[in-house]
C-alpha positions as semicolon CSV with decimal commas, in nm:
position;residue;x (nm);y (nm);z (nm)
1;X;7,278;-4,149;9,331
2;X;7,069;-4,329;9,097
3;X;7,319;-4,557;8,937
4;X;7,694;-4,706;8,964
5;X;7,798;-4,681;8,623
6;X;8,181;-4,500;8,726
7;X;8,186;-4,313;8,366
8;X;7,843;-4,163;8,486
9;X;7,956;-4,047;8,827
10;X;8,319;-3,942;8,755
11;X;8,165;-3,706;8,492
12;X;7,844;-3,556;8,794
13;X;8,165;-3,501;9,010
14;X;8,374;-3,326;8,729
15;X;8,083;-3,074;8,694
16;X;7,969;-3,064;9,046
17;X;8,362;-2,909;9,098
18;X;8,314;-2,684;8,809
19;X;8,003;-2,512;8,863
20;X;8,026;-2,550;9,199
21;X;7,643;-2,549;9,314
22;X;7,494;-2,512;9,688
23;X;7,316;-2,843;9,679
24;X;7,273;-3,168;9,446
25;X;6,947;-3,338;9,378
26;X;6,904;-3,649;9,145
27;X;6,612;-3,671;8,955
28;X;6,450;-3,979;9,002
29;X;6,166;-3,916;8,815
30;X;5,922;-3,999;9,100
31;X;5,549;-3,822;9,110
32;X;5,671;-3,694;9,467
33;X;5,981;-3,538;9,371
34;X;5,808;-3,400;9,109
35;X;5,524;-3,244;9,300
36;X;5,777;-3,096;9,564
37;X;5,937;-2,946;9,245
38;X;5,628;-2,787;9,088
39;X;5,557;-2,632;9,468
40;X;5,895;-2,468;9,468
41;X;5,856;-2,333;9,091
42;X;5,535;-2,214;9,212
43;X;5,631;-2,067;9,492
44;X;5,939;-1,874;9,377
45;X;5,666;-1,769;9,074
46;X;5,933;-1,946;8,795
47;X;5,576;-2,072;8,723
48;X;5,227;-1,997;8,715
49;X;4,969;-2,292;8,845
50;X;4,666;-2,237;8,654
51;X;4,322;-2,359;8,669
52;X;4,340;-2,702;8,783
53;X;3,973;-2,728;8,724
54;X;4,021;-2,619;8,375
55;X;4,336;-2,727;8,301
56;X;4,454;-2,981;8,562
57;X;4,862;-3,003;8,620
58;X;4,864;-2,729;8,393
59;X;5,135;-2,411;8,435
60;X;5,271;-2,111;8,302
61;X;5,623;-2,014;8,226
62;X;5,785;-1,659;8,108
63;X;6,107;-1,620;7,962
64;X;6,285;-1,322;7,919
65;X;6,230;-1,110;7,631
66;X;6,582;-1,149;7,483
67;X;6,544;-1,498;7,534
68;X;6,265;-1,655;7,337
69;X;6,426;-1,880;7,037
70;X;6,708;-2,131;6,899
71;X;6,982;-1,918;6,837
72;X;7,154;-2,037;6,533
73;X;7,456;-1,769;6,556
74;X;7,510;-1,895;6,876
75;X;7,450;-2,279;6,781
76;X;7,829;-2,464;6,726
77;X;7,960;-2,819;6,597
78;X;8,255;-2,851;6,741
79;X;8,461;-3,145;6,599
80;X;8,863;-3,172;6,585
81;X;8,844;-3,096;6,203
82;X;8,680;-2,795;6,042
83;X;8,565;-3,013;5,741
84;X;8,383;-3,237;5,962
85;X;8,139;-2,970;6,056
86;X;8,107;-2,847;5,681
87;X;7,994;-2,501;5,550
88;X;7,603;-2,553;5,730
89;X;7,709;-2,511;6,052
90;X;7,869;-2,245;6,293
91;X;8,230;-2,464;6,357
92;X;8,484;-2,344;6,664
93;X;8,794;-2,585;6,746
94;X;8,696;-2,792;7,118
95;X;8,998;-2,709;7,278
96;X;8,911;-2,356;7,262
97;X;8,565;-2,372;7,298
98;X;8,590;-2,553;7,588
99;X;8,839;-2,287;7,747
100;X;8,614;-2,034;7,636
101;X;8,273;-2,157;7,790
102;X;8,482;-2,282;8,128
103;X;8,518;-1,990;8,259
104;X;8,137;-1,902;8,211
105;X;8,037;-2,232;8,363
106;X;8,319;-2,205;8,698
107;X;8,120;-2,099;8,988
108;X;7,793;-2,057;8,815
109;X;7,564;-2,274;9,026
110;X;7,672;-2,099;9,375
111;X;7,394;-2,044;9,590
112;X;7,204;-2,264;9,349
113;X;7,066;-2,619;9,321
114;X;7,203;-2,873;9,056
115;X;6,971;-3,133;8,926
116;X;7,116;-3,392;8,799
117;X;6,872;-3,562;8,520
118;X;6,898;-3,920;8,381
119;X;6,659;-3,996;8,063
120;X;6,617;-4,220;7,765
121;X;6,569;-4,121;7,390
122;X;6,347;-4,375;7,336
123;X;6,099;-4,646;7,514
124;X;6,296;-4,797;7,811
125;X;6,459;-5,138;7,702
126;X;6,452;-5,035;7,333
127;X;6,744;-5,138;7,182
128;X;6,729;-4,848;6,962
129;X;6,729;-4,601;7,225
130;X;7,021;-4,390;7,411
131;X;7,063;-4,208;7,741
132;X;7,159;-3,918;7,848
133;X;7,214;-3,697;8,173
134;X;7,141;-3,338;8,157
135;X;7,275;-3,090;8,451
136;X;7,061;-2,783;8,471
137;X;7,007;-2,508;8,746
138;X;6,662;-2,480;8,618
139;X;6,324;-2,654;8,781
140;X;6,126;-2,529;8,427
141;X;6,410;-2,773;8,257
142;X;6,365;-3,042;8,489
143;X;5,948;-3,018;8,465
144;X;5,998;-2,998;8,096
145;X;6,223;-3,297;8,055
146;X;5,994;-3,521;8,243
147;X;5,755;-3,483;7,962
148;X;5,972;-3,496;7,668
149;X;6,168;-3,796;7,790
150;X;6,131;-4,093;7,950
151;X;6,289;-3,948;8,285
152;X;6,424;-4,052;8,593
153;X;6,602;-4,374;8,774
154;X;6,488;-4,593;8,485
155;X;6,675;-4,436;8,214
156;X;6,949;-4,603;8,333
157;X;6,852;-4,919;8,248
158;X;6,948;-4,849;7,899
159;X;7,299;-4,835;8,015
160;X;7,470;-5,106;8,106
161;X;7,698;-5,074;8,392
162;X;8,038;-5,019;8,233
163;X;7,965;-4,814;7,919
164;X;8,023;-4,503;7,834
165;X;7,770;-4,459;7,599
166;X;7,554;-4,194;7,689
167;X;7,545;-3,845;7,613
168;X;7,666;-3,572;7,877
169;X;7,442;-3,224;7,860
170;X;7,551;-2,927;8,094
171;X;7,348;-2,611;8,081
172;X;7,292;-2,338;8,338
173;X;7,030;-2,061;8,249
174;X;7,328;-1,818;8,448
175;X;7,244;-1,479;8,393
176;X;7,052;-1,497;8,088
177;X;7,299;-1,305;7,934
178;X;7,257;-1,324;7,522
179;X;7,650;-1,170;7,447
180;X;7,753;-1,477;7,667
181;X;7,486;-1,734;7,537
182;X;7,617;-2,060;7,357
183;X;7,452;-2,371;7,279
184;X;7,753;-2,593;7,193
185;X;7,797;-2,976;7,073
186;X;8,101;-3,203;7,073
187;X;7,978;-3,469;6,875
188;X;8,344;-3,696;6,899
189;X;8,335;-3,587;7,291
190;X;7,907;-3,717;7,281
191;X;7,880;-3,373;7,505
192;X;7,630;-3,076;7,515
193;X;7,712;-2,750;7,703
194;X;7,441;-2,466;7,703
195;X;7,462;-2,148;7,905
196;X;7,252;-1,844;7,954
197;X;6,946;-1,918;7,852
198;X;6,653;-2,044;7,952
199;X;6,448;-2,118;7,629
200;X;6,323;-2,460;7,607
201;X;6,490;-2,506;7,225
202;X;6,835;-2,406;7,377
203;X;6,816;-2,644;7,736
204;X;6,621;-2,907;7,645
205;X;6,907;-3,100;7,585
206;X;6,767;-3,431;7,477
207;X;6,573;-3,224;7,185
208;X;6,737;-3,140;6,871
209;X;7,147;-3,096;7,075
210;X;7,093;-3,464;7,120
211;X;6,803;-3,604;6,943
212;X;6,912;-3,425;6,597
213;X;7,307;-3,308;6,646
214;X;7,464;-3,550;6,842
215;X;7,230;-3,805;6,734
216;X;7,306;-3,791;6,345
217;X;7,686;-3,815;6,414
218;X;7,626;-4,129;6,625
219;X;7,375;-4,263;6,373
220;X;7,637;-4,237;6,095
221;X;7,916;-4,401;6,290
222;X;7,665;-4,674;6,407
223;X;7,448;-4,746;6,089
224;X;7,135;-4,578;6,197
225;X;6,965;-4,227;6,097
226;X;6,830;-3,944;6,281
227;X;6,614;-3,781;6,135
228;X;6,354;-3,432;6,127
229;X;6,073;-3,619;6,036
230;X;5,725;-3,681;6,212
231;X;5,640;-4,060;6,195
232;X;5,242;-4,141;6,092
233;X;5,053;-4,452;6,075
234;X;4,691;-4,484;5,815
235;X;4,523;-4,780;5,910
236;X;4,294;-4,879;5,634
237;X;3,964;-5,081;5,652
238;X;4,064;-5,398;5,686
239;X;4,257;-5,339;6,000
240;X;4,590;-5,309;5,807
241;X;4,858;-4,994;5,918
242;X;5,105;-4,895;5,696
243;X;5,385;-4,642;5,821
244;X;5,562;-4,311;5,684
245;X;5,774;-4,087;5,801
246;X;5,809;-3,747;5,650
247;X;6,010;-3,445;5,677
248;X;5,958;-3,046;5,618
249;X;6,094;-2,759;5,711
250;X;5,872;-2,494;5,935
251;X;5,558;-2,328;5,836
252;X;5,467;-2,643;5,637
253;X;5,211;-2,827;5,822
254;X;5,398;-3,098;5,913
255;X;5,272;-3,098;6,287
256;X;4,909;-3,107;6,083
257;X;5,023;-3,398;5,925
258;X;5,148;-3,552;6,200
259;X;4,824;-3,556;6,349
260;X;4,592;-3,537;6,047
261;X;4,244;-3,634;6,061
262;X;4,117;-3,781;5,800
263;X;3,767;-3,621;5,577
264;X;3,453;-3,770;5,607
265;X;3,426;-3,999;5,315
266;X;3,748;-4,186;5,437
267;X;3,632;-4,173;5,837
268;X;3,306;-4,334;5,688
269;X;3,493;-4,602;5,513
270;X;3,667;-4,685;5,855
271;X;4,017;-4,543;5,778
272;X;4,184;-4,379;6,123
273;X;4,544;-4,185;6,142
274;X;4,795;-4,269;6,421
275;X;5,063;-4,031;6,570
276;X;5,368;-4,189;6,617
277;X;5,582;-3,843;6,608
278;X;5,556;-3,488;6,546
279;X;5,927;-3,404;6,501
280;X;6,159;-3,631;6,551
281;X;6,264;-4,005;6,403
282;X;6,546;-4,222;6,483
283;X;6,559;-4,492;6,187
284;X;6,731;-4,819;6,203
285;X;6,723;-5,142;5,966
286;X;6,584;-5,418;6,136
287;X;6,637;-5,806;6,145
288;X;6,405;-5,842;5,790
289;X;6,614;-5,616;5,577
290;X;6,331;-5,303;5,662
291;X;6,326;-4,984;5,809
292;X;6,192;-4,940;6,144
293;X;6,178;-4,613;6,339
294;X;6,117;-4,506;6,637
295;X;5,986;-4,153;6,833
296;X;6,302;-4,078;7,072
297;X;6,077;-3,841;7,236
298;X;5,782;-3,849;7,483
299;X;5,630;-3,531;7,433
300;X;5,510;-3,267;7,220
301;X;5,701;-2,908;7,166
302;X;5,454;-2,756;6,987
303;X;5,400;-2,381;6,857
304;X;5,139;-2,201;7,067
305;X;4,977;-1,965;6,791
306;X;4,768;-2,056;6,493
307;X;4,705;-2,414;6,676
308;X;4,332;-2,441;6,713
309;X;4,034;-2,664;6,715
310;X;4,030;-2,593;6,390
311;X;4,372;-2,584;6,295
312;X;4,502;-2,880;6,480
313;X;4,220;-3,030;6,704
314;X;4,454;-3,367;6,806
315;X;4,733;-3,119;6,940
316;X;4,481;-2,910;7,108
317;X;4,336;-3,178;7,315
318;X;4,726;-3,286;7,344
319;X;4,747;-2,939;7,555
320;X;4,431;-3,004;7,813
321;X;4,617;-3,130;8,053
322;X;4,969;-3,167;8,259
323;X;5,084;-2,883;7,961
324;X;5,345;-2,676;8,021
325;X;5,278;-2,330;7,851
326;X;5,588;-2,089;7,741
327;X;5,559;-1,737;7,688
328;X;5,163;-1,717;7,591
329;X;4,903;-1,452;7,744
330;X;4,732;-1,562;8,061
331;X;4,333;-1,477;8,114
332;X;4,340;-1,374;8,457
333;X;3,947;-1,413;8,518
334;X;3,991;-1,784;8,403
335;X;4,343;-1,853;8,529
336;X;4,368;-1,988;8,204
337;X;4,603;-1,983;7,870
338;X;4,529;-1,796;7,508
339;X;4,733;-1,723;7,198
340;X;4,659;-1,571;6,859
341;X;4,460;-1,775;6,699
342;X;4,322;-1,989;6,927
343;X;3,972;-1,829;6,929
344;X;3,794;-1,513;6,810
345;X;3,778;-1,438;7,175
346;X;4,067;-1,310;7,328
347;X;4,083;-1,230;7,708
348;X;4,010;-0,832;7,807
349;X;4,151;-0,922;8,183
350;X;4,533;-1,096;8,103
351;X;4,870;-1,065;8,108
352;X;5,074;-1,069;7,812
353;X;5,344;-1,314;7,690
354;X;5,616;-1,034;7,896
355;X;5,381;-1,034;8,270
356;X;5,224;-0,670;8,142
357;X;4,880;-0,614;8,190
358;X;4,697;-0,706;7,841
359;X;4,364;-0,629;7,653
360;X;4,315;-0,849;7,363
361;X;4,000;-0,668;7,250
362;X;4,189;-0,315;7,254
363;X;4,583;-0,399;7,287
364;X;4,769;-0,357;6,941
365;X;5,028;-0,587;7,097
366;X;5,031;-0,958;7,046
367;X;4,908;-1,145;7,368
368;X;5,102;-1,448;7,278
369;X;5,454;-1,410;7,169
370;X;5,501;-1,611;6,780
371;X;5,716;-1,874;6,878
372;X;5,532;-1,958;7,249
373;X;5,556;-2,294;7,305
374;X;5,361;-2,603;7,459
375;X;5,483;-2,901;7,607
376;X;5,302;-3,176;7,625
377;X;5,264;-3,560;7,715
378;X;5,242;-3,726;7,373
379;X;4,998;-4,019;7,582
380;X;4,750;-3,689;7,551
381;X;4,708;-3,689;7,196
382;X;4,361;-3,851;7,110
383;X;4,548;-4,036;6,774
384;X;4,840;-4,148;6,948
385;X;4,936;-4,465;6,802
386;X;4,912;-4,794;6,975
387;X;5,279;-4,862;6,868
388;X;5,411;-4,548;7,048
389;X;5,582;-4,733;7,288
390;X;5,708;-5,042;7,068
391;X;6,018;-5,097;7,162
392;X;6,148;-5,214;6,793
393;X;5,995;-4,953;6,604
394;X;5,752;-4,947;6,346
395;X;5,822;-5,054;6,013
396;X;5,841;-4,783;5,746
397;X;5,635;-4,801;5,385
398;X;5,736;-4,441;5,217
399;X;5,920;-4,136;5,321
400;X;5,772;-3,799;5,225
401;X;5,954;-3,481;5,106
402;X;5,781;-3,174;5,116
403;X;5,784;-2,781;5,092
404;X;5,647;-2,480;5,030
405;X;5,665;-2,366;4,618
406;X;5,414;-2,145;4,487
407;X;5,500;-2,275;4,133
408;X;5,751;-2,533;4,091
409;X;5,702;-2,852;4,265
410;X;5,388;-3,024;4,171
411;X;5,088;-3,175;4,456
412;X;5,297;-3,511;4,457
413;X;5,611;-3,704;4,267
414;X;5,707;-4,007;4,307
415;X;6,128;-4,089;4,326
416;X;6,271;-4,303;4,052
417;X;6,462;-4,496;4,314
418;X;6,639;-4,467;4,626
419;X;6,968;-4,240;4,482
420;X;6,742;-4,054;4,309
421;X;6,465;-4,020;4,651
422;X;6,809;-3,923;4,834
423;X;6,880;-3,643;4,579
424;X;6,533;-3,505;4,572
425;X;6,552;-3,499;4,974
426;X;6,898;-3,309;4,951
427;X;6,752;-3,047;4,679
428;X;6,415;-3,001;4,913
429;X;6,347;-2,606;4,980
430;X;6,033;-2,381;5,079
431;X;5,989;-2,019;4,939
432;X;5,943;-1,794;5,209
433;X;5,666;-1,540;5,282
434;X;5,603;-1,215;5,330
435;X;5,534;-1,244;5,728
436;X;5,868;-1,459;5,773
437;X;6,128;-1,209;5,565
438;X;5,931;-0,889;5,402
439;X;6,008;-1,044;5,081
440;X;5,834;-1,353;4,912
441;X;5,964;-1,667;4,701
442;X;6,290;-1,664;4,843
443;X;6,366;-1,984;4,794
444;X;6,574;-2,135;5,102
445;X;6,721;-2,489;5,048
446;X;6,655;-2,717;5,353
447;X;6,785;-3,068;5,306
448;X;6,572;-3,339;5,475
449;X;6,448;-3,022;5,703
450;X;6,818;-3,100;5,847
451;X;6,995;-2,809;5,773
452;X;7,007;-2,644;6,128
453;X;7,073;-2,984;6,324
454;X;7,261;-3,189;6,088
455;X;7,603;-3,272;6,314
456;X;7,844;-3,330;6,089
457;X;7,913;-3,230;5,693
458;X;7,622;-3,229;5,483
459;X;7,784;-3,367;5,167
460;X;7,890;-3,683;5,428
461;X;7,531;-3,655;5,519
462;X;7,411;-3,707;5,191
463;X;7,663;-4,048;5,182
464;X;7,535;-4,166;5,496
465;X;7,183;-4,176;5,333
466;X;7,315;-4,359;4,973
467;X;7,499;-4,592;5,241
468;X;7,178;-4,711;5,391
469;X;6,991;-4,776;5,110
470;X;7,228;-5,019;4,976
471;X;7,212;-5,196;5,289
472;X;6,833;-5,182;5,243
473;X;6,825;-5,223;4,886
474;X;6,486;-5,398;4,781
475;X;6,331;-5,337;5,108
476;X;6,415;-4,980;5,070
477;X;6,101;-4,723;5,137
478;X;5,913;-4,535;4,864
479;X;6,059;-4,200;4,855
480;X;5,782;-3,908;4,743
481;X;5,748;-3,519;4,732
482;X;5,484;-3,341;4,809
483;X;5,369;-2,959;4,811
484;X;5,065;-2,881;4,974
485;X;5,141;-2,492;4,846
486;X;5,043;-2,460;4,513
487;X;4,883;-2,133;4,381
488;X;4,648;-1,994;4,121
489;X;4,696;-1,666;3,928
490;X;4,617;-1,496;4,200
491;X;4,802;-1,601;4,477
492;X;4,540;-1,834;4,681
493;X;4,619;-2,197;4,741
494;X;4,509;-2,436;4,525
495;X;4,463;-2,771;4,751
496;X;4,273;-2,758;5,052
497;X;4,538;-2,948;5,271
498;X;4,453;-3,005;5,644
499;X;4,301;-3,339;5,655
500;X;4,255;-3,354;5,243
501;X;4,636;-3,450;5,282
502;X;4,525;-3,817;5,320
503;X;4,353;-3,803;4,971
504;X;4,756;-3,791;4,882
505;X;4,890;-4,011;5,170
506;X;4,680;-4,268;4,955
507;X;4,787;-4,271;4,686
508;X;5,146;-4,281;4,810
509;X;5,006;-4,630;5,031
510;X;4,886;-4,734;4,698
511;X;5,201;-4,691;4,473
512;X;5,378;-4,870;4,827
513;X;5,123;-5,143;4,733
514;X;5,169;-5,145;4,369
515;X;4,828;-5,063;4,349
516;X;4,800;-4,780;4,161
517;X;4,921;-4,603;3,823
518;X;5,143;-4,315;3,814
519;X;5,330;-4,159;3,490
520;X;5,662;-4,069;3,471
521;X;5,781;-3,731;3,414
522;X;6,129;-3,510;3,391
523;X;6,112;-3,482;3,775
524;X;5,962;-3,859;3,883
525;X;5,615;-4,073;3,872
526;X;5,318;-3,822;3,888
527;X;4,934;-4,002;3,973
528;X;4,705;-3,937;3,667
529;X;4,465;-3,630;3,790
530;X;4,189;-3,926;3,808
531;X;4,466;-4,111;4,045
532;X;4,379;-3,855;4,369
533;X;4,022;-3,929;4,504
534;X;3,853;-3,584;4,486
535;X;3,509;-3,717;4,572
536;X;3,357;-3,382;4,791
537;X;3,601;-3,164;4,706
538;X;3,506;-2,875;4,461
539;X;3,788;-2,935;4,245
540;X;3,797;-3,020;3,845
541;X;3,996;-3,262;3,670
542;X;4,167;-2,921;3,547
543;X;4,268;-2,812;3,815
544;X;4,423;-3,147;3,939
545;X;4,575;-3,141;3,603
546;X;4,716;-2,790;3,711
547;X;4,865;-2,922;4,026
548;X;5,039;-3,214;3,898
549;X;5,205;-2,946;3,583
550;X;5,559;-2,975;3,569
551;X;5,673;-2,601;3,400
552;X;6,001;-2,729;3,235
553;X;6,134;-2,373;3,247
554;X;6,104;-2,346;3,593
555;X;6,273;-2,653;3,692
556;X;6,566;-2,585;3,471
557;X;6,609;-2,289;3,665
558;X;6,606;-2,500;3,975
559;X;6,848;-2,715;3,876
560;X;7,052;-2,432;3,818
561;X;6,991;-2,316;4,162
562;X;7,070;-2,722;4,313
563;X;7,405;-2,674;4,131
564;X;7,493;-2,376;4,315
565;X;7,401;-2,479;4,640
566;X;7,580;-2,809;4,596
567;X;7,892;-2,620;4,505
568;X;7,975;-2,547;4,866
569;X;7,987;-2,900;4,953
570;X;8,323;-2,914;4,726
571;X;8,452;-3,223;4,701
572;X;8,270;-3,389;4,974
573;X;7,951;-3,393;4,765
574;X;7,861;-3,760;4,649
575;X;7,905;-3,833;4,298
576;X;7,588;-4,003;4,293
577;X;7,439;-3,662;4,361
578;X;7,595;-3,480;4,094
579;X;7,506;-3,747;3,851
580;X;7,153;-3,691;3,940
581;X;7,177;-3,347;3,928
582;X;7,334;-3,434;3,542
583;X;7,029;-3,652;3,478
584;X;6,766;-3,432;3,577
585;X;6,918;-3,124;3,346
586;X;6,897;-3,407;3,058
587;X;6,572;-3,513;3,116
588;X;6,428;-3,113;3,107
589;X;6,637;-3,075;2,793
């Protein structure tokens, strides 16, 4: 036992009786207890060891084939009242979800070993940070926790003795059965249960179950956000970092971003980029009246394919060592990893993503499965910022918006205000393409990139925001859009994005600054096309002129479409919202 807090044991014993395992081990989080646990994994071939003169502490994991992704069908919110957990998410009353999943759980660690894990969401002694315990019957969750969390004996001293504040995660990978697989929160009961499966999204308790779902209820009874947002910091010049934190929903760069590196003209001037986060923020006002946030995680979940040198070079180096890799092809004759996209060189000696022999210069098949996974220690990343570990958080200039929209949104808007920044956060959507659905420009609304992990009702969601910024009022952070997928006539993206994103990120900075011009438009303040620095960049004053258009018949349209989608939100939706919504159709008419 690695603590005497009684709410803390009572629970362990509750669920020792339940699932009823052959032996108990506490994590302490020690480099010993760890390296006995890698042995076992290694030995009982849950994992792969790989090169460790390639890829030192490195290893390989497969899941099964049914068994490779959140499952949002099988995702719940499960509060007392239906209307708490709105029309966005899957809703089942506790009582009988609890005497529904009971019976799956009774028994299901015989002749198995319970590990009992203690972490924090956040640096240890942060006062914005939260514990939790996760009980697992897997070593792969137990590995992977210890780099997304700060793991182990001194997690607890987050907790103080008595309380009862810390969130209780039970999963068991059982039989890996998908007809019997639920990923389940109680938000009012501050509990996780998650059985069969064995997919780091679904047991990785303290990532978006706690860290998103659990989290956002507690941050809206508490006065805090949590939030789907990467947290960056652009230190200019002079020495001087400025903060933003920015959310988008997938296949929008925002792990790029997160870890952008900035072009040559700017690296020349002496401007650097610092990774705070990739995916997570939890967002508090401090003791001056600002925003501060903070990365509850420690590590980096990253998608495997498309992430290159090239691509991402910062979360490629992230990967180099102590990674552990999740359904990708291994290269035999180097005992090392590969994925699509990596290189133009794929392995003719490997194993696939499913443990079948593999030929990447004949095979049809995909070495790498699309969602393989990486996990690894954030302290990797060569831009990881100095203030990653800052107890109080850094302090927030602007938060970003941002999609994907072929025609409609422009490169970058600026909010009117903070009611209005809220709105255009709540209206936020990408258009999907043809290698997601089969069918492009479907336009899928994503508020604040929250819509899967958002714990309670939206439309409350959408108060809880309003709510803070009159807390915050003056001190309140910018609030921009931007859309790094604009298109010409013929399809092909207009910006070059990647690391050009910081020719945007300054101008943002600068409007923070109330440095530089901006007019104002139907939708919110544009930059002037001579406003973005385009110095290298084979781009006209045209074209910039083309990116920042605002085609009023289009965004009619869309506000047609926000109405609609706010309609299900009946009469929970904030009337600030629909007033906004009301403005917006008079300003395009």
């Amino acid at each position: 036992m690695l603590t005497n807090n009684q709410n803390v044991l009572n629970w362990v014993d509750e669920m020792v009786n339940l699932c009823k395992p052959d032996k108990v081990v506490w994590i302490d989080g020690s480099e010993t207890q760890l390296k006995l646990l890698k042995e076992e994994a290694i030995k009982t071939k849950e994992m792969i060891e790989l090169s460790q003169e390639k890829l030192p502490g490195c290893l390989l994991h497969r899941t099964q084939p049914n068994d490779v992704a959140r499952v949002e069908d099988r995702t719940f919110i499960c509060s007392k009242s239906k209307d708490d957990a709105g029309p966005t998410n899957n809703w089942c009353d506790p009582k009988e979800m609890y005497e529904k999943l009971t019976p799956l759980f009774d028994g299901v660690m015989k002749g198995r070993t319970m590990y009992i894990i203690p972490y924090s969401m956040g640096p240890i002694g942060s006062p914005m940070a939260k514990v939790g315990v996760e009980i697992t019957d897997s070593i792969y969750v137990v590995l992977n926790m210890n780099i997304m969390t700060r793991m182990g004996k001194s997690a607890f001293e987050n907790l103080d003795e008595n309380s009862n504040d810390f969130v209780r995660g039970l999963h068991s990978k059982a039989n890996v059965d998908p007809d019997n697989r639920y990923i389940v929160q109680f938000p009012e009961d501050n509990t996780i249960w998650s059985i069969n499966s064995a997919y780091g999204g679904n047991v990785l308790l303290g990532k978006k179950c706690f860290a998103l779902r659990i989290a956002s209820y507690q941050g809206k009874n508490e006065g805090w956000m949590a939030e789907h947002m990467l947290i960056l910091g652009i230190e200019n010049p002079k020495g001087e970092v400025k903060y933003v934190a920015a959310a988008f929903p997938s296949a929008c760069g925002k792990t790029n971003l997160a870890m952008l590196i900035p072009p040559e003209i700017y690296k020349d001037q002496g401007y650097k980029v610092w990774t705070v986060g990739d995916d997570i923020a939890w967002i508090k006002p401090g003791e001056d009246g600002r925003l501060y946030a903070i990365n509850p995680e420690n590590g980096f979940f990253g998608v495997a394919p498309g992430t290159s040198a090239k691509s991402n070079f910062n979360a490629l180096e992230s990967t180099k060592k102590n990674t552990i890799f999740t359904n990708v092809a291994h290269d035999l004759e180097n005992n090392t990893v590969w994925w699509e996209g990596l290189n133009d060189s794929p392995p003719e000696n490997a194993m696939d993503w499913t443990g079948k022999p593999w030929n990447g210069k004949k095979s049809e098949v995909k070495g790498a499965h699309p969602n393989s996974r990486f996990t690894a220690p954030a302290k990797n990343c060569p831009c990881i910022s100095p203030e990653f570990d800052n107890p109080q958080g850094v302090p927030l200039s602007a938060i970003i918006f941002g999609g994907r929209r072929a025609k409609t949104a422009p490169l970058v808007y600026q909010a009117f205000d903070w009611e209005h920044g809220v709105f255009v956060g709540a209206t936020m959507a990408s258009e999907t393409t043809a290698a997601a659905t089969g069918e492009v420009g479907v336009v899928r609304r994503d508020p604040m990139a929250m819509l899967p992990f958002c714990g309670y009702h939206m439309g409350d969601y959408f108060k809880h925001w309003l709510d803070m910024g009159k807390k915050i009022s003056d001190k309140a952070p910018k609030i921009f859009n931007v859309n790094w997928f604009r298109t010409d006539e013929n399809g092909k993206f207009i910006w070059p994005g990647f690391g050009d994103n910081m020719r945007v990120l300054a101008w943002i900075l600068d409007r923070c600054d109330g440095k530089a011009c901006a007019v104002k438009t139907e939708i919110g303040y544009e930059p002037r096309p001579e406003d973005i620095n385009t110095q290298g960049l084979d781009l006209d004053s045209d074209i910039i002129k083309d990116l920042l258009s605002v085609d009023r018949d289009l965004w009619k349209k869309e506000a047609d479409e926000i109405e609609k989608f706010f309609a299900q939100f009946g009469n929970r939706l904030p009337e600030e919202m629909k007033s906004q919504l009301k403005n917006l159709k008079d300003r395009l008419s």
